[in-house]
N, C-alpha and C positions, 0 to 999 in steps of 0.2 A: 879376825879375818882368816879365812880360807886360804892357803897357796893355790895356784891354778898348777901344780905340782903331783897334786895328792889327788889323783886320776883315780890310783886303785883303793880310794876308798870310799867312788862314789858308788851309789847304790844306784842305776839304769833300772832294775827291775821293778822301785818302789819311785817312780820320777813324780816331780810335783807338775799337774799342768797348771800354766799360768797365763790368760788372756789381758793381752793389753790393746787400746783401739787407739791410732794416730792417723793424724794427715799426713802430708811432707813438711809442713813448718813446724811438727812435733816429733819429728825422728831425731832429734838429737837427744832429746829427754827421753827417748826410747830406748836407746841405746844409754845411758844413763841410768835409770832405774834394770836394765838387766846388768850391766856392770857392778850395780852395788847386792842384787842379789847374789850374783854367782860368787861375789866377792864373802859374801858372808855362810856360804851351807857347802853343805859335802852330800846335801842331795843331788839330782843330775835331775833339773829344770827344762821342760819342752814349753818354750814359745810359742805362743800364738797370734799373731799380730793383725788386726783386725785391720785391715790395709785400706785407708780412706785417700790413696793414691802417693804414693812414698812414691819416688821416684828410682830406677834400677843403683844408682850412681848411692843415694841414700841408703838403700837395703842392703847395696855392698858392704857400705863402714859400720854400718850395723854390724853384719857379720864377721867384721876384721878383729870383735872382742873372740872371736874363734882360737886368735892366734896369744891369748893371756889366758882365757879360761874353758877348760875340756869341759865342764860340767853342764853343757845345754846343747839344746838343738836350738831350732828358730825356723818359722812357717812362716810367712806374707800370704793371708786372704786377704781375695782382694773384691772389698766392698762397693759396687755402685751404688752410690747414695742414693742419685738421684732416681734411681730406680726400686733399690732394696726398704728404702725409709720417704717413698714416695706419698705418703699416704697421711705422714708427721707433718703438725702446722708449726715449724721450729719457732719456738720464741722463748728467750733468756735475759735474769735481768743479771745473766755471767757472763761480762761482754769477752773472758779466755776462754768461754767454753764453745765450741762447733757442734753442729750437728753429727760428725762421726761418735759424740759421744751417746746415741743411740742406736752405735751397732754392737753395742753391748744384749741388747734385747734379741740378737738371731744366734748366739751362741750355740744355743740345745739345737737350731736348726742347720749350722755348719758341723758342728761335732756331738751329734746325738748320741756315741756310741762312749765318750768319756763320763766314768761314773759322779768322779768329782774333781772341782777344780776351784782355782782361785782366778776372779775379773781385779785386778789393780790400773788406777789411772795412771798419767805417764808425770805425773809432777808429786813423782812418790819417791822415797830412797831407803831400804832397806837400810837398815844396822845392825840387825842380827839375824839369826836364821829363818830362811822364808817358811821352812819344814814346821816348825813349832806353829804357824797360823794353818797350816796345812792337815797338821796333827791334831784339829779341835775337833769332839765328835760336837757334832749340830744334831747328834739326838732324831727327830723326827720331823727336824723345817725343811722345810726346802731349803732357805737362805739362812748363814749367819752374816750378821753386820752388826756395824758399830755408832753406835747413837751420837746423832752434829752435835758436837760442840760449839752452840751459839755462845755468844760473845753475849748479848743480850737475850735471856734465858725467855724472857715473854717471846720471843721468835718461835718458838718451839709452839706455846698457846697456840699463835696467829697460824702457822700451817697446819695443827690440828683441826683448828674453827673452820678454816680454809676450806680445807682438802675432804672436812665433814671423817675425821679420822674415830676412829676409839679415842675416850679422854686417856686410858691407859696406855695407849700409843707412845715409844719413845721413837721420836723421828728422827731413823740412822741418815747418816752420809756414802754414799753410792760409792765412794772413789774406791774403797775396797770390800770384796762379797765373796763368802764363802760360800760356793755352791753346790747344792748338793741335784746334780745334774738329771742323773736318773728320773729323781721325783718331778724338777722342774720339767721334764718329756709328758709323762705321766699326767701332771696337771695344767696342760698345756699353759705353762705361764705364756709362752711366747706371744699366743693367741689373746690373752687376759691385757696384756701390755698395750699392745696398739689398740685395742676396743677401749681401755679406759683413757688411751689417750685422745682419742676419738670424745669421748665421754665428757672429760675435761678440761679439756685444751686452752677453754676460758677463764680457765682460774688458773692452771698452772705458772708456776714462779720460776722452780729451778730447775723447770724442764725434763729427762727423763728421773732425777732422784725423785722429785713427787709423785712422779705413774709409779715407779718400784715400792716406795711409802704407799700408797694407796693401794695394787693390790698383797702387798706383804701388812698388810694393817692387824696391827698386835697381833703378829702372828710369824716370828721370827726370831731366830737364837740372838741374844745380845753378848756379844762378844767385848772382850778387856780390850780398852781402849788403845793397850801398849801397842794393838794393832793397829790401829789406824789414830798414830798420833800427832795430830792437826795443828796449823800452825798458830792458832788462837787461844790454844792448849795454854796456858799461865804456869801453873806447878811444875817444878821441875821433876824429874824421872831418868831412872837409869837403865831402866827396860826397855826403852822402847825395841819393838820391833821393825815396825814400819811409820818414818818419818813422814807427812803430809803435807802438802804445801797448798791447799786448798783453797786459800785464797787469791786474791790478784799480786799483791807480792810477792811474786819469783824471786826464789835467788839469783833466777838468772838475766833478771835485770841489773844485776849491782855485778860490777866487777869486783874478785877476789881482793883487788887492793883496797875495797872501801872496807870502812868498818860499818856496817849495817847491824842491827839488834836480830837478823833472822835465826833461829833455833836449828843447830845443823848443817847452818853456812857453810862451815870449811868442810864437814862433809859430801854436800852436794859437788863443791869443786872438785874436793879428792875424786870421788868417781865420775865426773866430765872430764878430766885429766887421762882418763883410764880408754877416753873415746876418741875414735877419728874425729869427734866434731868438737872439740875441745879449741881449736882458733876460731872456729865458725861461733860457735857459743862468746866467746869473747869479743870477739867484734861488732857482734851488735846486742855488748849490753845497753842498757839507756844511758847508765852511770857507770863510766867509765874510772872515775876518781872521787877522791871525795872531796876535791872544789866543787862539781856539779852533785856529787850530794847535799852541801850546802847549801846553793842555791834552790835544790828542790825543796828542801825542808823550809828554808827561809820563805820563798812563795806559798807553800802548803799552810804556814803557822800565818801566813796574812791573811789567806783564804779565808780559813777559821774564824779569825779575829774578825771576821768584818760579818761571817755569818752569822757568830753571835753577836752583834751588835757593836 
């Protein structure tokens, strides 16, 4: 970990930009995931905060990580949905995911002028330096990403069949993109994005990661997983860079006194500890303890048992 101390050996001239999209009942994981970056590099990190309506009161305690760590700035654009993504027929079968996670697709169109940059979602936690994903040449893609880790690997099949992909196709996970900005102007993805969304709105599953899969179809740098390491991930690893929590399993559903099996657990708490919203996070976990962990599990394991017969 970084001191928020060591000011003069951030590098300002070489900053990493980084875009992340939240509403206001995602601002504490927002503040959360920049806590555990700046906690980890001695680069000087510019935020971008694709602003799905944070409220002033929000964007304040956001800012108050100002007062542990020198190493960033931090922007609020501010996204009308209902007007900027008016044209999107939202539908997910990720009941944590909102529609602001397709203001991800007007990036090049807010900051055309940044050559490259990193999109991270906000139920992400860094553990080592954000520089080193920053530092990967992507060569000649527009996009590098990091291929889902299904759980059940025919998944992978089904959205190629689906989506009518290359059989060569590895189909990445959205939550973190290396983007190589310039090019993405150039070939106007932004334009490519809402036409195929348009295009295939009827098959779509997981919402904007299958428009990105479809027009990035085998034709994208695939990136070491250490970056984007998902919480389905089984193998243990010592690299990781960037922790995922990709599925409906929050850590921030289980309070820190439970013992829950999540990968990074006490991590994620270290850095919400590190945020103004660290009571707010805590008060409305689901599971406060692990008497009503018990009882979740105990109801979950009847569920089962009666679906399988």
């Amino acid at each position: 970990m970084i001191s928020s101390g060591d000011i003069n050996n951030f590098n300002i001239k070489n900053s990493v930009p980084i875009f992340l999209s939240s509403d206001n009942n995602y601002a504490p994981f927002v503040a959360t995931t920049i806590a555990s970056i700046c906690d980890n590099t001695k680069s000087f990190c510019e935020f971008y905060v694709l602003d799905g309506g944070i409220s002033q009161e929000n964007q304040n305690k956001i800012c108050e990580l100002k007062k542990q760590f020198n190493n960033f700035s931090v922007e609020f654009i501010k996204i009308n949905t209902d007007e900027a993504l008016s044209s999107i027929d939202y539908k997910t079968e990720c009941p944590h995911v909102t529609i602001s996670t397709y203001n991800r697709f007007l990036i090049s169109k807010i900051k055309p002028d940044i050559e490259k940059l990193i999109y991270l979602d906000v139920d992400i936690i860094a553990l080592d330096d954000i520089d080193l994903l920053f530092g990967q040449d992507i060569e000649n893609y527009t996009l590098g990403a990091i291929p889902e880790d299904f759980e059940d690997k025919n998944n992978n099949i089904e959205r190629i069949d689906t989506l009518k992909l290359d059989k060569n196709h590895n189909y990445f996970n959205a939550g973190v993109l290396l983007i190589n900005n310039k090019k993405w102007v150039e070939d106007n993805i932004c334009e490519k994005l809402f036409e195929t969304e348009k295009r295939y709105r009827n098959i779509l599953k997981w919402a904007d990661q299958d428009i990105l899969n479809i027009v990035f179809n085998n034709n994208y740098k695939i990136l070491d997983k250490k970056f984007n390491y998902m919480t389905q991930e089984k193998e243990a690893a010592n690299n990781i860079i960037l922790r995922h929590y990709n599925t409906g399993d929050k850590p921030w559903r289980y309070s820190p006194k439970t013992k829950i099996k999540i990968n990074n657990f006490e991590d994620f708490w270290e850095y919400a500890k590190l945020t103004e919203f660290y009571n707010d996070i805590l008060h409305k976990c689901k599971y406060k303890n692990q008497l009503q962990l018990r009882i979740r599990n105990i109801i979950n394991s009847t569920h089962s048992k009666k679906e399988n017969g």
